[in-house]
Each structure stands twice: as structure tokens, then as C-alpha cells.
Kinemage of the C-alpha trace (Angstrom):
@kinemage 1
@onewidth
@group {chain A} dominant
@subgroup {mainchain}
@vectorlist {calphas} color= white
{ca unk a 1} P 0.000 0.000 0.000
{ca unk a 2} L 1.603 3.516 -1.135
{ca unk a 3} L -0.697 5.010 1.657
{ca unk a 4} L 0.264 3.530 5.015
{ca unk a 5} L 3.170 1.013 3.536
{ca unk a 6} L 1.827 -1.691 6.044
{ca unk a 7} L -0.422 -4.165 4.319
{ca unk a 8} L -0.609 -5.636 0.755
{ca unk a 9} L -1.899 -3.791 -1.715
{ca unk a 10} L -5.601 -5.027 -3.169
{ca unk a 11} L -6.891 -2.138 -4.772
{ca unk a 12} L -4.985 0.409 -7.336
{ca unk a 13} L -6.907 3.734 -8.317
{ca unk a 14} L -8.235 4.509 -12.595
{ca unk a 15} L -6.773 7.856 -12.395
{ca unk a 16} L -3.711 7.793 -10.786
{ca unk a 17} L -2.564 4.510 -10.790
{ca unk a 18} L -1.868 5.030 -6.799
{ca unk a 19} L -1.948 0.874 -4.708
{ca unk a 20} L -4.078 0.788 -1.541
{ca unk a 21} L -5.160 -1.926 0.746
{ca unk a 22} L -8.375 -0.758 1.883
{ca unk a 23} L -11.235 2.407 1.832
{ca unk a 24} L -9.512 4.047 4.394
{ca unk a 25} L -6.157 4.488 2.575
{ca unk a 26} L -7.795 5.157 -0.409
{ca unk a 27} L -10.108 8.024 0.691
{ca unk a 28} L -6.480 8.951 2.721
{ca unk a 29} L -5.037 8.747 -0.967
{ca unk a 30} L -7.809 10.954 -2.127
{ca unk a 31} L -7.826 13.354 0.276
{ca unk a 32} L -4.178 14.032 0.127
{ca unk a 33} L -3.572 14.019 -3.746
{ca unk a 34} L -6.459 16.032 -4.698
{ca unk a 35} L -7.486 12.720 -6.542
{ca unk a 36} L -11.327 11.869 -7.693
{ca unk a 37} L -10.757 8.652 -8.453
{ca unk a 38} L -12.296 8.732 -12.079
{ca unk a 39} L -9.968 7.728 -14.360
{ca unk a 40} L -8.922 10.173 -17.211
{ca unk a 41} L -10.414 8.873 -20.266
{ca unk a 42} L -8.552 11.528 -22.425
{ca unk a 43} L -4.435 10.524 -21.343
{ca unk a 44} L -2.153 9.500 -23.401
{ca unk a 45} L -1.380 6.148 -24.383
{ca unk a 46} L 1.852 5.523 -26.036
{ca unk a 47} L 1.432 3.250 -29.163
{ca unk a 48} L 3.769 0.245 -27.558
{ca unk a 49} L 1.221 -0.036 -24.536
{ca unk a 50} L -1.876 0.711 -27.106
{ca unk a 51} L -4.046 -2.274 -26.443
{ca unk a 52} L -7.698 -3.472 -27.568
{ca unk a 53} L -9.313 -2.236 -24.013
{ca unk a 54} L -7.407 1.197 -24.775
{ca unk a 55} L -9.241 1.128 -27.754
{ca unk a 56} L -12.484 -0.386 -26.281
{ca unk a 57} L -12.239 2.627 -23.575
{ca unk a 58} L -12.201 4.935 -26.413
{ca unk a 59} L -14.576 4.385 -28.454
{ca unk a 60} L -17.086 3.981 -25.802
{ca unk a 61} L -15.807 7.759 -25.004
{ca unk a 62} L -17.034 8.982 -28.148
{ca unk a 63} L -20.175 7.290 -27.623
{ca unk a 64} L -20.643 9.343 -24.773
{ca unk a 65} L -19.381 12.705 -26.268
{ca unk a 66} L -22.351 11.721 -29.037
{ca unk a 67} L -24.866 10.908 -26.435
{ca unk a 68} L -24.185 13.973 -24.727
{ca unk a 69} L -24.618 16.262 -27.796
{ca unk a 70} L -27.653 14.706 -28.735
{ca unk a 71} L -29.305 15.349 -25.222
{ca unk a 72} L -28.376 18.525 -25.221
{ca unk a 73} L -30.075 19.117 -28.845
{ca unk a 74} L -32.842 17.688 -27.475
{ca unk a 75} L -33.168 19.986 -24.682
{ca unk a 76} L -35.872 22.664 -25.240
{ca unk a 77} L -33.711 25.107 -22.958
{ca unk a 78} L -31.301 25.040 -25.297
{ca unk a 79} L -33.530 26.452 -28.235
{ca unk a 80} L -34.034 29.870 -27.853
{ca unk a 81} L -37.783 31.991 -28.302
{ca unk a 82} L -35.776 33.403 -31.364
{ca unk a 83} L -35.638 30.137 -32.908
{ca unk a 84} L -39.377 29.970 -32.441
{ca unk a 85} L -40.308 32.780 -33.788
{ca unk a 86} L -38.214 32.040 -36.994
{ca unk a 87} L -39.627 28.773 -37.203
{ca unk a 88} L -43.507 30.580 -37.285
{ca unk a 89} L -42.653 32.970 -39.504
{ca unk a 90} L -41.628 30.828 -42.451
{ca unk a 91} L -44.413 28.343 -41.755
{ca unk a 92} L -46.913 31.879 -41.828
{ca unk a 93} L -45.017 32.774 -45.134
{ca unk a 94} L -44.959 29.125 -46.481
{ca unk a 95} L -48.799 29.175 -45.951
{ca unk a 96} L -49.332 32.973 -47.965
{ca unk a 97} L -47.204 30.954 -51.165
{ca unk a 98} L -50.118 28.326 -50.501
{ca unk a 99} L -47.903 25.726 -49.157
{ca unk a 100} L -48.671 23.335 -45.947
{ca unk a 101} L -45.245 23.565 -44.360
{ca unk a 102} L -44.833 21.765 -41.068
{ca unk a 103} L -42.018 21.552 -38.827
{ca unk a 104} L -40.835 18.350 -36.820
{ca unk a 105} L -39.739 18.881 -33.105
{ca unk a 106} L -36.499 19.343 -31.686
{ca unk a 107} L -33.719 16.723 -31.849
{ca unk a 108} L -35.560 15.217 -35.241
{ca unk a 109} L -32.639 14.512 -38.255
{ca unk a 110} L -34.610 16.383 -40.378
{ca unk a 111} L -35.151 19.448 -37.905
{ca unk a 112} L -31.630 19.714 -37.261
{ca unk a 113} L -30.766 19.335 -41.353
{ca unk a 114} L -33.185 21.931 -42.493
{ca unk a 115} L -31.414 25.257 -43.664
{ca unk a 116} L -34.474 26.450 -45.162
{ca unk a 117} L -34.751 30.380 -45.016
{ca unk a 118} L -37.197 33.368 -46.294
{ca unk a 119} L -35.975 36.306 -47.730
{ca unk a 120} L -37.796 39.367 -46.877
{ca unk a 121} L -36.122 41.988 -49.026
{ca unk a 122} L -36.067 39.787 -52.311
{ca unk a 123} L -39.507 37.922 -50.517
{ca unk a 124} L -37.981 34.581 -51.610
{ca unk a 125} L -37.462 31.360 -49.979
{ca unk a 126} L -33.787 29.411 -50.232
{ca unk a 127} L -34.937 25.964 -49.877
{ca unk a 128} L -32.665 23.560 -48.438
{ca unk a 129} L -33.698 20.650 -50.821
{ca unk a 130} L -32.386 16.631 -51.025
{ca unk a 131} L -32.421 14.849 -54.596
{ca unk a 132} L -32.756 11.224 -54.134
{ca unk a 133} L -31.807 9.184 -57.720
{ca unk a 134} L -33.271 5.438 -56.669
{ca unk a 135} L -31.712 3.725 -59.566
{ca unk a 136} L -28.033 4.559 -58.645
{ca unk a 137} L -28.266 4.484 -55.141
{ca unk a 138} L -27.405 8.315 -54.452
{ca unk a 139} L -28.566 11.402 -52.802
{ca unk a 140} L -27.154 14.875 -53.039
{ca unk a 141} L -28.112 17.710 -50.569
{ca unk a 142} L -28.480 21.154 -51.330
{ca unk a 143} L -28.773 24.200 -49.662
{ca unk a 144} L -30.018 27.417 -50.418
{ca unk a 145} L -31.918 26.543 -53.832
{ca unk a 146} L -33.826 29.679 -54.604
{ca unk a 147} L -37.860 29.233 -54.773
{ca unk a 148} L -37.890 30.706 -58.643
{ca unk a 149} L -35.351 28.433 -60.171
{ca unk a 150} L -37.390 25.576 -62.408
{ca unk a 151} L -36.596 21.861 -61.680
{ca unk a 152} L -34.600 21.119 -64.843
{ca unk a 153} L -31.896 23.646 -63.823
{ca unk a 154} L -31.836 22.038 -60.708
{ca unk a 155} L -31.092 18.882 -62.173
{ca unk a 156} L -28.457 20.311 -64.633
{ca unk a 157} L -25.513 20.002 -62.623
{ca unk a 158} L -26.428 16.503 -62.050
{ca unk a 159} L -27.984 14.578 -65.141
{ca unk a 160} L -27.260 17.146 -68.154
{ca unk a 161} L -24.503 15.294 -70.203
{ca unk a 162} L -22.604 18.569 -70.928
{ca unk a 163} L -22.615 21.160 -67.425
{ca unk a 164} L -22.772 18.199 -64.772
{ca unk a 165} L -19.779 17.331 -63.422
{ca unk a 166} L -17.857 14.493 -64.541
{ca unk a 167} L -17.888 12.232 -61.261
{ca unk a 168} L -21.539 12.848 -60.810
{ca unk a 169} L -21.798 12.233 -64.381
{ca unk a 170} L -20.180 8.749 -64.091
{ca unk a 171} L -22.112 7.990 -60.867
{ca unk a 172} L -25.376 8.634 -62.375
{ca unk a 173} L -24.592 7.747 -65.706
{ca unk a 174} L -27.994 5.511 -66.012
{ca unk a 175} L -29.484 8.838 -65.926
{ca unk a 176} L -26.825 11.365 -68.675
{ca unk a 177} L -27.430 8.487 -70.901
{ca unk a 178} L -31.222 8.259 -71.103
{ca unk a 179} L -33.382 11.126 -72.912
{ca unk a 180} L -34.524 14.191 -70.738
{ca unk a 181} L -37.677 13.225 -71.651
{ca unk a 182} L -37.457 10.006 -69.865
{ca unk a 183} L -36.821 11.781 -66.784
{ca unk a 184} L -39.665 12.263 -64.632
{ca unk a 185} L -39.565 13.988 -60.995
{ca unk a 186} L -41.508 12.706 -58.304
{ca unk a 187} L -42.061 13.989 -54.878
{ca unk a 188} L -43.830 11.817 -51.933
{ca unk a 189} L -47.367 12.880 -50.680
{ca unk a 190} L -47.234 13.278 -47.276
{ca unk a 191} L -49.820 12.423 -44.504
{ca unk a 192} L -50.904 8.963 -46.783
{ca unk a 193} L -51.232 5.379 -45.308
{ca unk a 194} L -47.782 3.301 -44.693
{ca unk a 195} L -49.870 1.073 -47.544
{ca unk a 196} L -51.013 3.341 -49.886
{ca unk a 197} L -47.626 5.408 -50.569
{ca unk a 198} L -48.591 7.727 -53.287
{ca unk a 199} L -46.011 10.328 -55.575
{ca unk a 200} L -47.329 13.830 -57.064
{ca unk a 201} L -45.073 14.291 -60.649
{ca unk a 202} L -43.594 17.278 -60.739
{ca unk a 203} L -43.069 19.707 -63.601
{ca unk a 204} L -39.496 20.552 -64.669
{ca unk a 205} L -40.108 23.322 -66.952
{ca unk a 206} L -41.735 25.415 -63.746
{ca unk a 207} L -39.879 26.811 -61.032
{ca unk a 208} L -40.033 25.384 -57.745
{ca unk a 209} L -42.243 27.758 -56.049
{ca unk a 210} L -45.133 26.480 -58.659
{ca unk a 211} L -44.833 23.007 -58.110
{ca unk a 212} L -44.777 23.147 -54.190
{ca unk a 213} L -47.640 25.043 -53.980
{ca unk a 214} L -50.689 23.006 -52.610
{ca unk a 215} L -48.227 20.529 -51.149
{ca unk a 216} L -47.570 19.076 -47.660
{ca unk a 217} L -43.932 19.878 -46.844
{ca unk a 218} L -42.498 18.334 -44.460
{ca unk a 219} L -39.336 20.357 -42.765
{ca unk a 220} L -38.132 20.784 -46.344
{ca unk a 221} L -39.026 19.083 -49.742
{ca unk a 222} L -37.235 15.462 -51.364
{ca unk a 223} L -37.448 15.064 -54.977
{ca unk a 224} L -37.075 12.066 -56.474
{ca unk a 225} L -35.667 12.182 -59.736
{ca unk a 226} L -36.633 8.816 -61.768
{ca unk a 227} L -36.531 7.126 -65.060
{ca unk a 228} L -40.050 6.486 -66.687
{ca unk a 229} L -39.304 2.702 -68.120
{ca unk a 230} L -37.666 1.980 -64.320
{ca unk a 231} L -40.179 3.650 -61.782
{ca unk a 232} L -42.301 0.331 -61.832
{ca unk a 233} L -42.894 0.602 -57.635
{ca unk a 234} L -43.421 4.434 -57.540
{ca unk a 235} L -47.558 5.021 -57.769
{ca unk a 236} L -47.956 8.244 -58.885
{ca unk a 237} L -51.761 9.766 -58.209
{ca unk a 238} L -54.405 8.914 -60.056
{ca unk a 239} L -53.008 6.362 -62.009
């Protein structure tokens, strides 16, 4: 025992690596050192003595840092009246463009995504906006897509053989290859039965203002940008 250097050592303490050989010595150990006891989940570890419960130790650490961070996203004392009041005035504004747009509460992916913002000298939105491509796998995000750009220069970047760029070219080659008037953008009615998933078809030659009107929104809009001969499991309405 490093405390009273009589009896054998049985206990050795996570932070400072101090032997004892019973409470007493270690709450004398404690007292005297300053010491909490908790061991330091942030010290170094050379790489000689790096071992699997090293790395164990930290990755459960960054589970924690995450857990932490998400709880306090969650917390509504952390979201300010401010954020509130932003959040009703682009719903009010949403509503006066004649669209239905609803908000999820806090700590929702979606909530936390959205970038979606209003405009009041130019009295435009910037939509934060996610194209989803179901036949190669791939999604792009973008943010700050103003409300009077039409759908097909949207797309441009990403399906136009000539201005998209080349690696999103290759990745979504299924697409560059086919004829624009294949292409056919779809965007998921909201509110619907988990068994009766239904699509509106969307107009590329409009802007996207015009073809969100009368919609459900949900946080902010997901197009779904398909092939006509390959959309076989997409029911669009009324058909």
C-alpha cells in the first residue's frame, strides 16, 4: 500500500494509478492528492502499450461525447424563443405561397438538417432541398436553392450530359445516358397510409415555387428524380 506502507496492496486507483489496501487508505489517498478517483479517459497512451481495451475505452468515449450532444439538442432550454419565432414565420409565409409547411420537433434529423430560409427583401425562400436518384443508389443535398429556379436547372448540374460534373456524371450515368424526356420527378405525398404510398409528378419546366404550392412539406421538400421505363414501384396519383 503507497498510503500507510503496512499491508498488501488489493486495490490500485483509474486515475492515478496510486496501490491501496483498503477504503480508508484510499479516501487517505484521495484526500491528500487532490485525486477523484475517475480515471482520465482523455491521457495519453503511447502506441507500444496501445491495447484493444485502450481502444475499447475509447470508443465507448465517443459514444458518450455523441450521447451527450444529442441530449443537449434535445433539450428545449437550449432552443431559444428566437428560434421559435423564426420557425412561425416561415411556416406563416410558407402558408401565404399556398404551401402546408410543417415543422418536426427538436432533436428530429430532419429538424436539425433543415437550412431552409425566407428572404424578406427579395420575398424569396432558399430551400434547403435533397435529390434522391433510386436507380443509382445516391442522394445529393443542397442548400439554399432559390424558390424561382425551375426543376430542370436544378437537375443540370447533375444529369445534363454537358454542365454536370464528370464524377456525378459517371455515378449517375444511367441517368446522362437516357433522354430528358425520360426523366420524370416525383415527390412523396405526405400524410398517406404506410400502404397506400402515393407520388405527385412534378413539372421541370416550372420553377419550384409552382410546383410546391398546394403541397404538404415536411421540414423541407425530397425530390425524387426517376426514369419512366424503371419507376415500376413508384404510384404516382391517379393512375
Amino acid at each position: 500500500c503507497e498510503t500507510c506502507s503496512k499491508e498488501e496492496a488489493k486495490y490500485r486507483c483509474p486515475r492515478c494509478l496510486k496501490y491501496s489496501c483498503s477504503l480508508l487508505c484510499v479516501k487517505k489517498h484521495k484526500l491528500a492528492l487532490s485525486c477523484n478517483g475517475v480515471r482520465d479517459k482523455t491521457a495519453f497512451v503511447s502506441v507500444n502499450e496501445f491495447t484493444d481495451l485502450n481502444l475499447l475505452s475509447d470508443y465507448r468515449f465517443l459514444e458518450d461525447v455523441g450521447r451527450t450532444a444529442d441530449a443537449a439538442a434535445r433539450h428545449l432550454a437550449m432552443h431559444s424563443s428566437t428560434t421559435k419565432r423564426h420557425l412561425f414565420s416561415l411556416r406563416n409565409k410558407a402558408q401565404k405561397c399556398n404551401i402546408d409547411l410543417r415543422t418536426l420537433p427538436v432533436g428530429f434529423t430532419k429538424r436539425r438538417e433543415n437550412s431552409t430560409t425566407f428572404n424578406s427583401t427579395e420575398n424569396k425562400f432558399y430551400w434547403h432541398l435533397k435529390l434522391v436518384f433510386p436507380h443509382c443508389h445516391a442522394e445529393y443535398t443542397l442548400k439554399r436553392v432559390p424558390d424561382d429556379k425551375t426543376l430542370a436547372d436544378i437537375l443540370k448540374p447533375y444529369i445534363d450530359p454537358v454542365e454536370s460534373d464528370p464524377v456525378v456524371c459517371q455515378r449517375l450515368k444511367i441517368y446522362t445516358a437516357s433522354p430528358h424526356s425520360d426523366v420524370r420527378i416525383l415527390m412523396k405525398i405526405e400524410n398517406r397510409r404506410q400502404n397506400s404510398v402515393r407520388y405527385n409528378e412534378l413539372d421541370a419546366s416550372r420553377s419550384l415555387l409552382d410546383n410546391l404550392k398546394g403541397k404538404v412539406i415536411i421540414e423541407y421538400p425530397t425530390l425524387f428524380v426517376v426514369l419512366k421505363t424503371l419507376k415500376n414501384d413508384m404510384v404516382v396519383l391517379g393512375q
